[in-house]
C-alpha positions as MATLAB code, in Angstrom:
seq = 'XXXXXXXXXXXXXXXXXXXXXXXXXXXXXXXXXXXXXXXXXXXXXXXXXXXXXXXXXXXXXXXXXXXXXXXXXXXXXXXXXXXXXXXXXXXXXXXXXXXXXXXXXXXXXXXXXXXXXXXXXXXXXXXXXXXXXXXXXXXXXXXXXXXXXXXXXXXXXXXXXXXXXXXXXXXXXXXXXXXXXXXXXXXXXXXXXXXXXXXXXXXXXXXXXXXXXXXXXXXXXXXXXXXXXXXXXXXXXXXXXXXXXXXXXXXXXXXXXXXXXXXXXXXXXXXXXXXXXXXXXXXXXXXXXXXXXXXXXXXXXXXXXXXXXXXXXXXXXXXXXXXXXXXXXXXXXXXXXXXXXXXXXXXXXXXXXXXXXXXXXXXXXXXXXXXXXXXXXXXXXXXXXXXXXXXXXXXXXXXXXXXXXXXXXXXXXXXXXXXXXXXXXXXXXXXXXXXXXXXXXXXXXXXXXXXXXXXXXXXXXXXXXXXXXXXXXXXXXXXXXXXXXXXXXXXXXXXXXXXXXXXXXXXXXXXXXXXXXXX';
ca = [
      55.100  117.251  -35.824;
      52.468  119.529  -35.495;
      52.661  123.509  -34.560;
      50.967  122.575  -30.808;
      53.277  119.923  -30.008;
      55.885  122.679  -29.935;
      54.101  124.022  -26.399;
      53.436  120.420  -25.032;
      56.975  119.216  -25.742;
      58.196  122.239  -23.838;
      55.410  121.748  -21.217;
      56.816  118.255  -20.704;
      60.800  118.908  -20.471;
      59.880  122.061  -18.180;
      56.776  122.245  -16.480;
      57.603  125.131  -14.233;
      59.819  127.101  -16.324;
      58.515  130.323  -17.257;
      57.491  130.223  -20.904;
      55.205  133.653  -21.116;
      55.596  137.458  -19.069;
      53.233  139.945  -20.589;
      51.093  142.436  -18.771;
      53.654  141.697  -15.484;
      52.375  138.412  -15.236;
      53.722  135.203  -15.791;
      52.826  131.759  -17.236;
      55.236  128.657  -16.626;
      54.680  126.114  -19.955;
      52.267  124.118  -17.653;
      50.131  126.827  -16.928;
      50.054  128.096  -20.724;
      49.676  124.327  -22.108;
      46.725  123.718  -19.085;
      44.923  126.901  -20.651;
      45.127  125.856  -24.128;
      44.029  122.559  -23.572;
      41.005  123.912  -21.981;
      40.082  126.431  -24.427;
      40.277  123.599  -27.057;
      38.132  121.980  -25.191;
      35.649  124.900  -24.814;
      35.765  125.400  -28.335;
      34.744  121.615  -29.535;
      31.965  121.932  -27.091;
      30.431  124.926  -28.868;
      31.066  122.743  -32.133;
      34.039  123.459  -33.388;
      35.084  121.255  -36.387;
      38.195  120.011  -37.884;
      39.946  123.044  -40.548;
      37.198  124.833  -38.771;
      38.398  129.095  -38.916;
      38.264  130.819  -35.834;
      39.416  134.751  -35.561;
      41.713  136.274  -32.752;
      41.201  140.274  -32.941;
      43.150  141.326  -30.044;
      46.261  143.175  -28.914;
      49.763  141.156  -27.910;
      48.450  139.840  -24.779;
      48.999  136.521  -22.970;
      45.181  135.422  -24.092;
      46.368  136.233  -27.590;
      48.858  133.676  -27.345;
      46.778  131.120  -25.087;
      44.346  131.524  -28.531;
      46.681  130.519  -30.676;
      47.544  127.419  -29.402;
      44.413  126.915  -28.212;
      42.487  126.798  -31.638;
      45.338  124.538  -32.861;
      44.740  121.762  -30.420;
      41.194  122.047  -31.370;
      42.063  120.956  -34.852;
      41.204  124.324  -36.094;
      42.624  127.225  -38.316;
      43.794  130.519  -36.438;
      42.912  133.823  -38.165;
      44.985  136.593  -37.032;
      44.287  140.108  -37.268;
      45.779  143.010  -36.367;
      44.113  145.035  -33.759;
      44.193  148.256  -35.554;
      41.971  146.900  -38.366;
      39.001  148.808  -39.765;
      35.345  147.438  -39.656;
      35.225  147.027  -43.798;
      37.965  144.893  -43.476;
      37.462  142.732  -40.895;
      33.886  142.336  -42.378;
      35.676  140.896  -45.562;
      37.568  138.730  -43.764;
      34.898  137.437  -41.944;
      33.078  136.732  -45.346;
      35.925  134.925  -47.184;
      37.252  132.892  -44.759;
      34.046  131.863  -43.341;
      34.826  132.241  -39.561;
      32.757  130.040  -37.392;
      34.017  132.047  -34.079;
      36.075  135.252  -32.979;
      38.370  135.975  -29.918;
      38.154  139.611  -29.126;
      38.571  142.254  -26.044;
      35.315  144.283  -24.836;
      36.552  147.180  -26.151;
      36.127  145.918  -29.872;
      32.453  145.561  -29.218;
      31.558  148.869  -31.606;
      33.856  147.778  -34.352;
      32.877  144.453  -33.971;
      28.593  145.184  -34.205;
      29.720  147.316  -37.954;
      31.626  144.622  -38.674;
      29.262  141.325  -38.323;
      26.252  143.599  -39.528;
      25.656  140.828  -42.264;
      27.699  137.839  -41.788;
      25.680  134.770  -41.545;
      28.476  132.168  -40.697;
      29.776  133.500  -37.705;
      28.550  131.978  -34.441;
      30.451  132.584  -31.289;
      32.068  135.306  -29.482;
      34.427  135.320  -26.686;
      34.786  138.542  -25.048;
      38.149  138.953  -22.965;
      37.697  141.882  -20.374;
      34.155  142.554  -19.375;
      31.556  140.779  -21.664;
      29.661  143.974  -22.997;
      25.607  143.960  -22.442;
      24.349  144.750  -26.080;
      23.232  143.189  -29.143;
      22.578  141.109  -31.331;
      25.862  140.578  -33.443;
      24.534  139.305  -36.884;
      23.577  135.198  -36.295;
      26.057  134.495  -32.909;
      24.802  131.727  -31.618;
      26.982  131.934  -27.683;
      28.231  134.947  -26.399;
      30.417  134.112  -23.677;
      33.068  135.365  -21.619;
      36.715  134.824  -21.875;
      36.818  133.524  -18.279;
      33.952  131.132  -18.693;
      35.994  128.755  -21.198;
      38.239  127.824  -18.063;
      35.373  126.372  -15.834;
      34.747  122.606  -14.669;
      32.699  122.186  -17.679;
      35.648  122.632  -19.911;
      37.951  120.518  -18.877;
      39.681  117.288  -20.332;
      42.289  116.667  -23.355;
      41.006  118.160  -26.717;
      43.085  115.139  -28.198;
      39.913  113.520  -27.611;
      38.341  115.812  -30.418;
      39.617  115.817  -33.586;
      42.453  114.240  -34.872;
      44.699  116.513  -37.500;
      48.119  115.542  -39.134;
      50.506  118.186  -40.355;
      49.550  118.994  -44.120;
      45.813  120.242  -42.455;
      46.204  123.571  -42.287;
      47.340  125.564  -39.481;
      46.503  129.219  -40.168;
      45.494  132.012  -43.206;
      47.266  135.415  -42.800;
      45.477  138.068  -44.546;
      48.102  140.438  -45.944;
      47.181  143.029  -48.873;
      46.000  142.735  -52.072;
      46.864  144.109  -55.572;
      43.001  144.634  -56.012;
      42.769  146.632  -52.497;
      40.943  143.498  -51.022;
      43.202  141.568  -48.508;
      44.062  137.812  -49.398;
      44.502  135.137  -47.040;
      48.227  132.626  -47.371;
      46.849  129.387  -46.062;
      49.890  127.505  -44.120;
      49.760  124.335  -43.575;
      51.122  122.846  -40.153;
      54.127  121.230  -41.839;
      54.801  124.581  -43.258;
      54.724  126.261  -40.060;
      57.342  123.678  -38.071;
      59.847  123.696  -41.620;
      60.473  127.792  -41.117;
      60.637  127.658  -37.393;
      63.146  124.899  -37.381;
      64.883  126.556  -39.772;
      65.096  129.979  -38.315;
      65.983  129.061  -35.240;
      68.856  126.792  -36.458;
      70.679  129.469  -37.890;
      69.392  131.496  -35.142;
      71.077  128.793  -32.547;
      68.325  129.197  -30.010;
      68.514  127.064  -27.497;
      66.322  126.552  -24.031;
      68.338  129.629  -22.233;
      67.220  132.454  -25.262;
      64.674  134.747  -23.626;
      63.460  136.465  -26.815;
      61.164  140.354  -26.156;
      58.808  140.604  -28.818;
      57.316  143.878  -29.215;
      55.696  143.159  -32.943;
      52.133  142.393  -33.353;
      51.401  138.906  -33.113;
      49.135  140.038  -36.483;
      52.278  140.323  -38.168;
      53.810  137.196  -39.320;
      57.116  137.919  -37.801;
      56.065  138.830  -34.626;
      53.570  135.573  -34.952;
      56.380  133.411  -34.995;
      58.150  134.620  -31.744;
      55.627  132.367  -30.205;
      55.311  129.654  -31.894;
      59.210  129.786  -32.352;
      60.013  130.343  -28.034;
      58.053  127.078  -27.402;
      59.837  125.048  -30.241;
      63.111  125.535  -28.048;
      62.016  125.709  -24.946;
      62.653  129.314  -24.163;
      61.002  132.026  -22.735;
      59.118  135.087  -24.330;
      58.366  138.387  -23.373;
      55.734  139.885  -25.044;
      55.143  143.457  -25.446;
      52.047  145.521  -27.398;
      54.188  147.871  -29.526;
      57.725  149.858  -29.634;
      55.553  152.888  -29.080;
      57.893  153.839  -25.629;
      61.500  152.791  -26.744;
      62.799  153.596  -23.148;
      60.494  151.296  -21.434;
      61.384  148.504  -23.792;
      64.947  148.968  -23.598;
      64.132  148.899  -19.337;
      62.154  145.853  -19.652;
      64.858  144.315  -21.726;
      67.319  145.123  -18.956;
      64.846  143.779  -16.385;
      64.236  140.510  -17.875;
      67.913  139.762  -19.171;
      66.609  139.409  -22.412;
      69.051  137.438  -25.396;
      67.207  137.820  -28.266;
      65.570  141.337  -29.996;
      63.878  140.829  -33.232;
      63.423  144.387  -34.814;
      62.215  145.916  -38.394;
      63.903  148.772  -40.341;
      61.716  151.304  -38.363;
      62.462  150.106  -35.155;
      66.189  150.186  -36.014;
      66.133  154.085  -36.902;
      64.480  154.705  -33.486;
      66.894  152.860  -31.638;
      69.930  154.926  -33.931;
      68.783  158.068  -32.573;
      68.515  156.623  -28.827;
      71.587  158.422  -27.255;
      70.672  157.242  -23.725;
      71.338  153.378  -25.092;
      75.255  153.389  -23.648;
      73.561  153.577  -19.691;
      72.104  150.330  -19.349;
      73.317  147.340  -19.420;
      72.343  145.156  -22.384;
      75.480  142.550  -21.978;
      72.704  139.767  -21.783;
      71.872  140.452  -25.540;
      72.940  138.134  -27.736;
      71.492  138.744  -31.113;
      69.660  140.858  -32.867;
      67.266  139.995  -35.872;
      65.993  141.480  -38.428;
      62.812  141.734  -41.355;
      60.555  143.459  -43.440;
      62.719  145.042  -45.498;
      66.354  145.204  -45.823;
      68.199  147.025  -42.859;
      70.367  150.071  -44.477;
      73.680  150.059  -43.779;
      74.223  152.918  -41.721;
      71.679  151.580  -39.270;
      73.709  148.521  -39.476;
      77.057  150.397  -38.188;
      74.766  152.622  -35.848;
      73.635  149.312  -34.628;
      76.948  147.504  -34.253;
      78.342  150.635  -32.326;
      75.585  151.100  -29.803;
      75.257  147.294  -29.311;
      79.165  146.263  -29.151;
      78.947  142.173  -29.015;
      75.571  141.384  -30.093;
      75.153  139.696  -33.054;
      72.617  141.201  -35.786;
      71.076  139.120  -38.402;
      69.954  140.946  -41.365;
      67.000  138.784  -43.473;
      64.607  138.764  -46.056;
      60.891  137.271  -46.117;
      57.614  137.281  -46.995;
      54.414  135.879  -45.380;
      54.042  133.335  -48.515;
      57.536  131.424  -47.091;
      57.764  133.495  -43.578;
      61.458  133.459  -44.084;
      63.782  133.004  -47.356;
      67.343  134.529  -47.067;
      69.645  135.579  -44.109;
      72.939  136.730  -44.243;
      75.474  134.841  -41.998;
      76.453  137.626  -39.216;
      80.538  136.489  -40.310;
      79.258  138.444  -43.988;
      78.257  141.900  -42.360;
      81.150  143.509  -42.747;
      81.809  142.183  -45.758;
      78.649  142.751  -47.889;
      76.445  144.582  -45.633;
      74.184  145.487  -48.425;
      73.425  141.712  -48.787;
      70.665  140.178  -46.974;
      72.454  136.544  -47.719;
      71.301  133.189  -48.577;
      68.746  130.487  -48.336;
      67.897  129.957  -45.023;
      68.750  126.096  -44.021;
      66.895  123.497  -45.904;
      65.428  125.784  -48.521;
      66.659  126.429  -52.095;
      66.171  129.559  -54.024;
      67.048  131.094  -57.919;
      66.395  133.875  -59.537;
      64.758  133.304  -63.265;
      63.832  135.824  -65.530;
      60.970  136.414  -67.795;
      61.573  133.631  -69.550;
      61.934  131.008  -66.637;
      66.010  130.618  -67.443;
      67.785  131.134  -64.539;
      70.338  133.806  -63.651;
      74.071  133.614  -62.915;
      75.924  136.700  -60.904;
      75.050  140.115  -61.895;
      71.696  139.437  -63.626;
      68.322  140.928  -62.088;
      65.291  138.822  -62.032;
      62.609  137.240  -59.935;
      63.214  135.341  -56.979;
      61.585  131.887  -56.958;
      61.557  129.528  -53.522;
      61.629  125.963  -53.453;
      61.232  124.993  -49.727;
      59.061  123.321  -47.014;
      58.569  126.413  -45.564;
      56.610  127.782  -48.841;
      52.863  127.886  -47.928;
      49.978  126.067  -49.717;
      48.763  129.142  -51.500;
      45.773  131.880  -51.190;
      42.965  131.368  -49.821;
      39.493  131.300  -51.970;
      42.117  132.717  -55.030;
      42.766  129.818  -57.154;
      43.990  132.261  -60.222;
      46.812  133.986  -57.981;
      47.327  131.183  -56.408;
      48.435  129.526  -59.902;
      49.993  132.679  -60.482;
      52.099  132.634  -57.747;
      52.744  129.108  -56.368;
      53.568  127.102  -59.476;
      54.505  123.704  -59.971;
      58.267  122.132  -59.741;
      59.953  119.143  -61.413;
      58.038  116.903  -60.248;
      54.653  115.636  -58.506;
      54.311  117.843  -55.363;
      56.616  120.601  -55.520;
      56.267  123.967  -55.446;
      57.829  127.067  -56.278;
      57.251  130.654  -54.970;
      57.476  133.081  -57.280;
      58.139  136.062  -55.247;
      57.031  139.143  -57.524;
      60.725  140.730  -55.898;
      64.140  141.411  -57.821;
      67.037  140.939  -56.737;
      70.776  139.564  -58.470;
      73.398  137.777  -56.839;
      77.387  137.785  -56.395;
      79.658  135.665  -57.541;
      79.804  133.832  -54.448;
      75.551  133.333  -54.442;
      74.880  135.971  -52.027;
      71.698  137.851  -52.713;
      70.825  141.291  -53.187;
      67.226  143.251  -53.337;
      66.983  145.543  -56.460;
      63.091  146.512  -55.801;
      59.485  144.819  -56.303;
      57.845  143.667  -59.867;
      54.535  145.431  -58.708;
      53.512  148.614  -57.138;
      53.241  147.363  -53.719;
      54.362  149.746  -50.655;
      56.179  148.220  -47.812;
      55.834  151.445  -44.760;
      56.757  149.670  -41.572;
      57.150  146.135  -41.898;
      54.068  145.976  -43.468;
      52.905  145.407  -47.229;
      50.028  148.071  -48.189;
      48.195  147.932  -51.617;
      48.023  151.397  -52.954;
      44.383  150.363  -54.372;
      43.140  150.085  -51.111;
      44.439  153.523  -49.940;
      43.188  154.595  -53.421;
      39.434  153.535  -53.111;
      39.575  155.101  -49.774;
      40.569  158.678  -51.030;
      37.959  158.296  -53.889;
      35.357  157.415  -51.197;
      35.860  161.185  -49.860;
      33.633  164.124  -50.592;
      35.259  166.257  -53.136;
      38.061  163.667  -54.321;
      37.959  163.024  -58.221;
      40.821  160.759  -58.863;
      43.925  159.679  -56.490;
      46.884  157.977  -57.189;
      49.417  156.278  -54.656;
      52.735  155.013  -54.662;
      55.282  154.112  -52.161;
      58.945  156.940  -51.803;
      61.900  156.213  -50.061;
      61.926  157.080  -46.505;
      65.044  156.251  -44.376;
      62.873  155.618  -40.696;
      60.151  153.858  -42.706;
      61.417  151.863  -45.617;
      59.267  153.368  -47.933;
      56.440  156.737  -47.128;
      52.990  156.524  -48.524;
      52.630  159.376  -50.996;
      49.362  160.510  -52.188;
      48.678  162.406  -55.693;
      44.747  164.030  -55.774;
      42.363  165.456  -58.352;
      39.649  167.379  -56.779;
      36.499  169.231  -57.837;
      37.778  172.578  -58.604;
      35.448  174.385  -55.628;
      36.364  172.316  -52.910;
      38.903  173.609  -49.990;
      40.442  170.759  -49.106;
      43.472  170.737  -47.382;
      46.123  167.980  -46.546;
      45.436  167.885  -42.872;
      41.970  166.797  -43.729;
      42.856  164.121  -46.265;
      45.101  162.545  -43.746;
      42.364  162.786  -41.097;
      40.005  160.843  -42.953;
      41.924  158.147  -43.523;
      43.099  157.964  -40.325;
      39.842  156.995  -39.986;
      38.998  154.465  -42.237;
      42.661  152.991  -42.991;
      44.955  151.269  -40.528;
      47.748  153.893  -39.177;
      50.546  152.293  -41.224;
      48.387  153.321  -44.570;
      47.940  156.729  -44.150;
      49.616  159.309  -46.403;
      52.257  160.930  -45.396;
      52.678  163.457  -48.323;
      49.874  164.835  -50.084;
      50.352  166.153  -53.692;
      47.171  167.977  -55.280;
      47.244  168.078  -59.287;
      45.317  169.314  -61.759;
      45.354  166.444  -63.516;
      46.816  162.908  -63.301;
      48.970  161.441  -66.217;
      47.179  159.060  -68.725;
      48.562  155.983  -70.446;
      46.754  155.294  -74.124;
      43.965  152.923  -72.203;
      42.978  155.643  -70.275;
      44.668  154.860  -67.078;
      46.447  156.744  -64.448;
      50.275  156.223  -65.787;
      52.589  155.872  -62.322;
      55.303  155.283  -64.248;
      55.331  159.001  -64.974;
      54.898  159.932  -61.470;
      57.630  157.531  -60.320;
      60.215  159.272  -63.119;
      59.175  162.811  -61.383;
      60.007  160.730  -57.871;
      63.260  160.508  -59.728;
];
């Protein structure tokens, strides 16, 4: 089984069902297969290779997902990013995973020039929206429109390309790195079709689930909304954001929608929604959660102002996509719990030593699953760091870099993260990265950042500055400049100014003092 065959299975069993409504239009799964097949095609006749990388940069849109699947049948590897990304980045992306093509919209076209300035590798360019009149962009080769890869010339089965089987790899999500520099979690196809088929066991999709996403398609959970619709032959509604709560809550109305997947954040939106009681959501049937663990009291704010729906509360990270979920039957039990291994995964929790844990003790959560990805990409060190072998030839365990302890009955509990890492709305954020950006600003000597609680985002980013003692700056103006050079989700929301920073022995900022004065 390979990720595409979820789409052409569906395109088979229902041809003129509905299987995509973004934008108010609407593909059945033989339109959305048709257009895949014949951007696979376009793409092998530019020279597309097997394991070749090709980038998508664009918002939730319905080419978006016709990209995905798309690049797939071509035998390539997708490259996701999220639309909000900065030039720098995307640059180092470009670099390390040695992209051979990009998907974008017209209105990248500025970001994109900074960003291919001096990348040799990349070749093509497919411009959705109106195919802007300037360049050159570093060594393209084509630079064609969007439309274009639908034409006569393009058409015919890619299966006539090149032929893939399901431990080739399927995608590399970039997520951040503890060095500020992002790192890409290689997944290989077989990876891809273990979590879906788990998830939506437990899930119990079936063929009638209409499922709104309104996560970016960058974002690993929002990712697998569509690859997880086709696998049961559903039909998803794909939004751009959660940015207008009202209109999502309409459109969920509208479309009879059964299934809501939702992070923390959105869930403390939707808790202060007092308008929710007037429409009618008795189509809902569940609805799911990630990220980070839902608090309680959204949990009971949730329960009240969805009466009958069924909430999942889970646990995940990119590396396995999905690890733990707590059986709906548990809520009121252990609502604090996000639950156990999801179906045919096993996890433990070791400590230091590699002994594992009965009830009560707090150490490291290690996966043993299909679902657990291959490893990073072009990091062979943190790869060995973090994917490590098993019992025996093959198998793999994930060693999470969480804590968490158990019950006596094995369910699972978060206690916090081994590392410094800041998880601000559904996303992870390396402090490094928002660090090297502050230090990149006139007048900033030395900044520190670490992640405080926040009950609408999981966790705020708070920033602690030395400046030069003559400068003037103000908080307004350190959160304007990273708005923009960091993605939205990384900028600051408190700014501390110091004097000085505390020092361990080496010489090094010490955030262990600054999370004691967090308390």
């Amino acid at each position: 089984m390979l990720v595409h065959n979820f789409l052409e299975n569906s395109a088979a069993r229902f041809p003129d069902k509905t299987a995509l409504i973004c934008d108010n239009k609407r593909l059945t799964y033989r339109q959305l297969n048709d257009s895949a097949d014949q951007l696979a095609a376009a793409l092998i006749a530019k020279g597309i290779k097997r394991q070749d990388r090709v980038v998508i940069f664009l918002e939730n849109s319905i080419e978006s997902v016709i990209s995905l699947y798309g690049i797939l049948k071509a035998g390539a590897i997708f490259v996701i990013l999220n639309p909000g990304m900065k030039a720098g980045k995307i640059n180092f992306i470009f670099k390390d995973s040695g992209a051979r093509a990009v998907i974008t919209h017209a209105v990248k076209e500025s970001i994109l020039k900074v960003a291919l300035s001096d990348v040799s590798e990349m070749e093509h360019i497919i411009w959705c929206g109106k195919s802007p009149a300037v360049g050159p962009f570093g060594e393209i080769k084509t630079s064609t429109t969007w439309d274009s890869q639908f034409s006569g010339a393009h058409t015919g089965s890619p299966r006539l390309g090149y032929k893939i089987i399901d431990i080739d790899l399927a995608t590399i999500i970039y997520t951040s790195g503890s060095t500020g520099e992002p790192k890409g979690v290689i997944s290989a196809h077989c990876n891809v079709v273990a979590a879906a088929t788990s998830i939506t066991t437990y899930l119990e999709n079936s063929a009638d689930d209409i499922v709104l996403n309104t996560l970016p398609l960058s974002f690993d959970y929002g990712l697998y909304q569509a690859f997880m619709v086709p696998l049961f032959g559903g039909t998803l509604v794909l939004e751009k954001s959660f940015v207008f709560p009202i209109k999502t809550i309409e459109l969920l109305v509208k479309e009879k929608v059964t299934g809501f997947p939702i992070v923390p954040t959105m869930a403390a939106i939707l808790s202060q929604m007092d308008s929710l009681p007037k429409f009618d959501l008795s189509s809902l049937r569940y609805i799911s959660n990630t990220a980070a663990a839902l608090h309680v009291s959204y949990i009971k704010k949730l329960q009240s102002q969805f009466p009958g729906v069924t909430i999942f509360s889970m646990y995940g990270l990119t590396e396995c996509k999905r690890t733990l979920y707590l059986p709906p039957e548990e809520l009121e039990r252990r609502p604090s719990s996000v639950g156990i291994a999801i179906p045919n995964e096993e996890v433990f929790i070791f400590d230091d030593q590699g002994k594992e844990l009965g009830p009560g003790g707090i150490g490291e959560l290690v996966v043993r699953g299909s679902n657990v990805m291959q490893g990073y990409w072009n990091r062979p060190e943190e790869t060995a760091k973090t994917f490590r072998p098993g019992r025996y030839r093959g198998e793999v365990f994930l060693y999470t870099g969480d804590l968490f302890k158990k019950d006596d009955e094995g369910f699972l509990y978060f206690v916090g993260r081994k590392d410094d890492m800041i998880k601000t709305k559904g996303e992870r954020v390396s402090p490094k990265e928002i660090e090297n950006c502050l230090c990149s600003m006139p007048g900033v000597v030395e900044a520190a950042v670490l992640g405080v609680p926040d009950d609408i985002l999981g966790q705020a980013v708070r920033a602690y500055i030395v400046t030069v003692k003559e400068t003037t700056l103000t908080s307004d103006q350190i959160m304007k400049y990273c708005s923009t050079h960091l993605e939205p989700f990384m900028v600051p929301k408190y700014v501390d100014f110091r004097e000085t920073l505390p020092k361990n022995p080496s010489g090094k900022i010490d955030k262990k003092v600054l999370k004691a004065e967090e308390g």
